[in-house]
C-alpha positions as CSV (number, residue, x, y, z in Angstrom):
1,X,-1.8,-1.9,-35.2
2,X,-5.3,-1.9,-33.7
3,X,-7.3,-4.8,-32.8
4,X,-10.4,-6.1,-34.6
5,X,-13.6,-5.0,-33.5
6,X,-16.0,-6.4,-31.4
7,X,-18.6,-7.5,-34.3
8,X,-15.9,-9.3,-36.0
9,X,-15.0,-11.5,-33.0
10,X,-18.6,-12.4,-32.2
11,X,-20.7,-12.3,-35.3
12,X,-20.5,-16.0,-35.2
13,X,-21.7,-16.2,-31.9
14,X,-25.3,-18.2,-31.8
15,X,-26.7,-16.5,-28.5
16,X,-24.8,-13.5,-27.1
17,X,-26.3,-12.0,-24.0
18,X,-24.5,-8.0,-23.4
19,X,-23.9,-6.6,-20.1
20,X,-23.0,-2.7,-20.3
21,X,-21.7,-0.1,-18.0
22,X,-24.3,2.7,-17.9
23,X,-21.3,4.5,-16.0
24,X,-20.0,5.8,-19.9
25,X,-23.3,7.5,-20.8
26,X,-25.5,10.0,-19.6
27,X,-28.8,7.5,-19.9
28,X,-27.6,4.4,-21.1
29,X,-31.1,2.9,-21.0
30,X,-33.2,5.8,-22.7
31,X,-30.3,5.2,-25.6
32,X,-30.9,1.6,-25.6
33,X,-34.8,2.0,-25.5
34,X,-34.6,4.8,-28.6
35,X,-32.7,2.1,-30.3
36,X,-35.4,-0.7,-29.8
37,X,-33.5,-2.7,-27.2
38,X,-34.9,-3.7,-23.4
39,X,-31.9,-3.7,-20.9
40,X,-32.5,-4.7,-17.3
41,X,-30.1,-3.2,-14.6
42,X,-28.8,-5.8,-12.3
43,X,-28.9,-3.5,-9.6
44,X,-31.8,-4.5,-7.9
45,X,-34.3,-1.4,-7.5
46,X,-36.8,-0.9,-4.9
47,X,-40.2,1.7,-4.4
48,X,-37.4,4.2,-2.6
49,X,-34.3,3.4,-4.5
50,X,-34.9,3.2,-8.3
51,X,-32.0,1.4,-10.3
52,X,-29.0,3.6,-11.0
53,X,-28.7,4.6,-14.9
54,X,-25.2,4.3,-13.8
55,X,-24.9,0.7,-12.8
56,X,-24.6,-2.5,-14.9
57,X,-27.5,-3.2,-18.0
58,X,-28.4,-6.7,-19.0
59,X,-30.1,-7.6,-22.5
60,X,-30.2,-10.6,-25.2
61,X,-28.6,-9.6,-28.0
62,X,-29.8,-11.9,-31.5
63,X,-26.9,-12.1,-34.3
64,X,-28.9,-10.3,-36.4
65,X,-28.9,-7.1,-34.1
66,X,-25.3,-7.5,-33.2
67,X,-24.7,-4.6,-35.9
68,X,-26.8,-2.2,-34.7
69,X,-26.2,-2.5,-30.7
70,X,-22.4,-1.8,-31.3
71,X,-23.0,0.9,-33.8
72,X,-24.4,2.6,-30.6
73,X,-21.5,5.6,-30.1
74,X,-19.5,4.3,-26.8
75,X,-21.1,0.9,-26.8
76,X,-17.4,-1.0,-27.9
77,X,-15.8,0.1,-25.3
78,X,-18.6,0.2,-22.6
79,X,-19.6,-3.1,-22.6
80,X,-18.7,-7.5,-22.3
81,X,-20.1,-9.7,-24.6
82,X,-20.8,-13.3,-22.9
83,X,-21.2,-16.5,-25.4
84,X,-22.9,-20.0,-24.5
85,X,-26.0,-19.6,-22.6
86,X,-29.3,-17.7,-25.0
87,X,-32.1,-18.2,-21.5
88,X,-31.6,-14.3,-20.1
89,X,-33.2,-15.5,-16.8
90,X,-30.2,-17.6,-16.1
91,X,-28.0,-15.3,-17.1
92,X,-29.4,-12.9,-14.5
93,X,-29.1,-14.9,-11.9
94,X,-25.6,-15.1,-12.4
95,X,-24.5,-12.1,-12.9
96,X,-26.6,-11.1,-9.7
97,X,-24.3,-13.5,-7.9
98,X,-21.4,-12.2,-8.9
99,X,-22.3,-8.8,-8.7
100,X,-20.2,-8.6,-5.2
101,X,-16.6,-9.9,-4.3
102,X,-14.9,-10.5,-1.1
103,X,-11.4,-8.9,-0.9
104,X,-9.1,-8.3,2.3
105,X,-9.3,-4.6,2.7
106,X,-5.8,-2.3,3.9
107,X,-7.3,-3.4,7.6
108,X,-6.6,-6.8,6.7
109,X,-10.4,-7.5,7.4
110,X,-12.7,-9.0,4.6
111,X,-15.0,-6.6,3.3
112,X,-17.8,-7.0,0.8
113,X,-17.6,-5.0,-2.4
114,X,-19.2,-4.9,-5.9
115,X,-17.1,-6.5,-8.4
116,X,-17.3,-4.3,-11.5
117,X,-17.6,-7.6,-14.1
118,X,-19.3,-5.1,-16.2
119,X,-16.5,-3.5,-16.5
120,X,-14.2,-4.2,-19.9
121,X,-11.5,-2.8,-18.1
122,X,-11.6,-4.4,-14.6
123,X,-12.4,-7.6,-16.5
124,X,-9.2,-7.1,-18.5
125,X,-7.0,-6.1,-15.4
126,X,-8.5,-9.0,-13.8
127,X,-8.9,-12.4,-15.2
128,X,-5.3,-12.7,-15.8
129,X,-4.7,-12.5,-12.2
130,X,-7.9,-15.3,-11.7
131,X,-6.9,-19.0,-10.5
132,X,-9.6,-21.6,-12.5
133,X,-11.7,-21.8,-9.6
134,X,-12.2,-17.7,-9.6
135,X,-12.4,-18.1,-13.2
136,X,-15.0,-21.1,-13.2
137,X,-16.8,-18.7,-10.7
138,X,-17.3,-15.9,-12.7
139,X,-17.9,-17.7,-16.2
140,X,-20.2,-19.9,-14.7
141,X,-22.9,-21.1,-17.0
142,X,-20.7,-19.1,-19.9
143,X,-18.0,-20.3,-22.4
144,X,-17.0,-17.1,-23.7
145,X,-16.4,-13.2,-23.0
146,X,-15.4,-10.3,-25.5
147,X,-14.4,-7.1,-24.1
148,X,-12.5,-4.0,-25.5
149,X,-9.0,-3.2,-23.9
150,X,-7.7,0.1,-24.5
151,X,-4.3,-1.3,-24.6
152,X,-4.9,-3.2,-27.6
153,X,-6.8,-0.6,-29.5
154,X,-9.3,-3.8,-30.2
155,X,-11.0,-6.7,-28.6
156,X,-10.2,-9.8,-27.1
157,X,-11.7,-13.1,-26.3
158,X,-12.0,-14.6,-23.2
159,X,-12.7,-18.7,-22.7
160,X,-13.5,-20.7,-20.2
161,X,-10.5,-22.7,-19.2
162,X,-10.9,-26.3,-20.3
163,X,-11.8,-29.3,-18.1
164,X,-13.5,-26.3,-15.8
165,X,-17.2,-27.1,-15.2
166,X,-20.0,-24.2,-13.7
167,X,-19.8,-23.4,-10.3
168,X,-21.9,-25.9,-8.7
169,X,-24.5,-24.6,-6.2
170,X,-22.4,-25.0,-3.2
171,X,-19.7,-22.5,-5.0
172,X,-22.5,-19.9,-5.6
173,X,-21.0,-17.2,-3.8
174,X,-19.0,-14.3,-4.0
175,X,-15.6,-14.5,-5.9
176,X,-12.5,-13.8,-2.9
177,X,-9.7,-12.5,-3.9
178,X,-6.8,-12.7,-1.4
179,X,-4.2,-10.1,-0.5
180,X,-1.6,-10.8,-3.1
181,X,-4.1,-10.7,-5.7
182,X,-5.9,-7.1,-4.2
183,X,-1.6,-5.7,-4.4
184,X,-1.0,-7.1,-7.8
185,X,-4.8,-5.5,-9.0
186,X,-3.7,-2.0,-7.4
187,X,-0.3,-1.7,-9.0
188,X,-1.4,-2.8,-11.9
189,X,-4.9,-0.2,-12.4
190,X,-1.7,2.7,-11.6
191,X,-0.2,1.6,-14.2
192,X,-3.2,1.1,-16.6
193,X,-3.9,5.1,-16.0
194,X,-0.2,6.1,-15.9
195,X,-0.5,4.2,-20.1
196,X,-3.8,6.1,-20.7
197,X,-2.6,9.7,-19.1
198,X,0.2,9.2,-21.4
199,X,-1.8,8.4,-24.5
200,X,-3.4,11.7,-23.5
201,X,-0.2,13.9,-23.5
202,X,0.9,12.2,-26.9
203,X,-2.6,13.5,-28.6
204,X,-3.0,16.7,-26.7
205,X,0.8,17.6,-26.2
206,X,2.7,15.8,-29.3
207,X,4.9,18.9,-29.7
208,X,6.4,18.8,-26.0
209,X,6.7,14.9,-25.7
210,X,9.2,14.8,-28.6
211,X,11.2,11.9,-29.1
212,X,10.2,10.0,-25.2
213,X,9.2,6.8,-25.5
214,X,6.4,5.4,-23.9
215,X,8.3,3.5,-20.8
216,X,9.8,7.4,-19.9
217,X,6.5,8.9,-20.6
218,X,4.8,6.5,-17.8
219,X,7.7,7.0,-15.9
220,X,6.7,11.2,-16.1
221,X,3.4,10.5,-15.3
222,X,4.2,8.3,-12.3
223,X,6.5,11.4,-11.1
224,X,3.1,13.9,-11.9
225,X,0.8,11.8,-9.9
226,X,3.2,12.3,-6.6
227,X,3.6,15.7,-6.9
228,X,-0.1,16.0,-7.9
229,X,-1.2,14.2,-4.3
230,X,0.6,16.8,-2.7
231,X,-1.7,19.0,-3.6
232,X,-4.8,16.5,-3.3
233,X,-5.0,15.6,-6.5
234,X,-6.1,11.8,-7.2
235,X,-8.5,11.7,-10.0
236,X,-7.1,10.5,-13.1
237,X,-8.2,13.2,-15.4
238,X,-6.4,15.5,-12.4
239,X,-3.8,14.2,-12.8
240,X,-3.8,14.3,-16.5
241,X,-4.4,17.8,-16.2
242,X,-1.2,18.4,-14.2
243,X,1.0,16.3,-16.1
244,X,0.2,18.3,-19.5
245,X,0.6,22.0,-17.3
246,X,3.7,20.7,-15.9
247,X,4.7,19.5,-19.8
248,X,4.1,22.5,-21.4
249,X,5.6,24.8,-19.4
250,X,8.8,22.6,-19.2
251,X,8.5,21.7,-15.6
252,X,7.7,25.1,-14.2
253,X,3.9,25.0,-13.4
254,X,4.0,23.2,-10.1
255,X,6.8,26.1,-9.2
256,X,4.5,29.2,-9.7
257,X,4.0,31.4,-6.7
258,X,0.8,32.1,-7.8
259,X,-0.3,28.5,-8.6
260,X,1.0,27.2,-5.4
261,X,-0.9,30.2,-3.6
262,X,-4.2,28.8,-5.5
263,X,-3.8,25.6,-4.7
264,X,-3.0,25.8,-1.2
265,X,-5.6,28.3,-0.5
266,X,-8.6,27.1,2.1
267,X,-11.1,27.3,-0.1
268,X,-14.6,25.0,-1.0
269,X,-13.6,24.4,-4.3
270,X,-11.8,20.8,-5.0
271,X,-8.6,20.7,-5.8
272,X,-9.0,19.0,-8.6
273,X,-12.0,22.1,-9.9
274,X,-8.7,24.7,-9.1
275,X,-6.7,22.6,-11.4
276,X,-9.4,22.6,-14.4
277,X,-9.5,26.3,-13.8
278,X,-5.9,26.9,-14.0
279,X,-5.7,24.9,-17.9
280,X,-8.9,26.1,-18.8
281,X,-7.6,29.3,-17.7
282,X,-3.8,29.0,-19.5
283,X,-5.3,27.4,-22.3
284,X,-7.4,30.6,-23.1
285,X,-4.0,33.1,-22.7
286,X,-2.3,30.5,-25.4
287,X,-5.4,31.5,-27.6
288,X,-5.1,35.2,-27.1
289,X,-8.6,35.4,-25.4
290,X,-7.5,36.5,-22.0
């Protein structure tokens, strides 16, 4: 049963301050602007290197235009809702701060990288992996979060963990995250896009997954995503492309002569463009039009 909606779990909310992933649209801030809102990118810009449409987008949201923002097409799931603190200035600053993480890299060397807290679905992967003080970190003047998770077909809420104060000013840098932690956050986003590759093949292949359940549909798409590397495939939607050629032929698509010839050609198109040829390509003979 889905979850409820975002509006539902923060209507009540006195100050709500939104931070969006401009990733999920093609110009997140001309959408925001044509619906009256002013969003400012946390991305810092400069006279050579104007902020990227693509990055994170921070604005004050009142109750009143709660409605409106998240009747936006793509705005549930493209966006957290924080709760607690209504001055946007102070808000900036923190997400600013936490706009970068240090993590132990596969070198075992620390290495600076953005921390995608803009993210609904980092956020979910990641804050049940948090201890309090990565938690108290990242909440920091906030009490509250709402974010979409796919999983749940709804949203959830987020609080701060009780007896935790904000990060004082000594604490005001990046969040680390250790080795165990970076494992457990790998394994864990394979897993996320083996459940969401399988969602896939459920809508756009019901008639060939018949009666698998989910835990041996994930288990299929783990098997895809090896055989798909072999061929340099690593994108998720590449992936999903070659687990639903591989189900509708009943396992004989990785097996063609001539697909194996295509793929393995030398050639300046990406694997992962070959693939998108090859459905869009078997997709049109189902159709008649080739």
């Amino acid at each position: 049963m889905p979850g409820p909606g975002l509006y539902e779990l923060v209507a009540g909310w006195p100050a709500i301050i939104a931070v969006c992933n401009g990733a999920k649209f093609a110009d997140l801030p001309a959408i925001l602007q044509a619906g009256g809102f002013t969003a400012h990118s946390l991305i810092l810009e400069s006279p050579r290197q104007p902020a990227p449409r693509s990055g994170p987008w921070m604005l004050p949201l009142s109750p009143e235009r709660l409605g409106q923002f998240l009747s936006i097409p793509g705005m549930q799931p493209s966006c957290v809702l924080w709760g607690g603190v209504s001055d946007p200035g102070v808000a900036f600053q923190h997400f600013r701060r936490i706009n970068r993480a240090r993590i132990v890299n596969d070198e075992k060397q620390p290495e600076s990288v953005l921390f995608r807290h803009w993210d609904n679905e980092t956020l979910g992967l990641m804050l049940p992996l948090m201890t309090p003080a990565q938690k108290a970190r990242l909440f920091g003047p906030f009490e509250r979060a709402a974010f979409f998770v796919e999983d749940a077909e709804g949203g959830v809420v987020a609080l701060r963990e009780s007896g935790t104060a904000p990060a004082d000013d000594a604490r005001r840098g990046p969040i680390h995250f250790d080795a165990s932690q970076m494992a457990t956050i790998e394994a864990g986003m394979l897993a996320r896009s083996d459940r969401k590759i399988a969602r896939y093949l459920r809508r756009n292949a019901a008639a060939h997954t018949g009666p698998a359940d989910d835990e041996a549909l994930q288990r299929y798409v783990g098997d895809c995503r090896a055989q798909a590397g072999a061929w340099g495939i690593t994108s998720e939607s590449g992936i999903g492309r070659f687990a639903w050629l591989q189900l509708v032929t009943q396992g004989r698509f990785a097996g063609m002569p001539e697909v194996h010839a295509l793929m393995t050609a030398p050639s300046t198109a990406t694997p992962d463009r070959k693939l998108k040829y090859l459905m869009q390509r078997m997709s049109r003979q189902a159709q008649g039009l080739d």
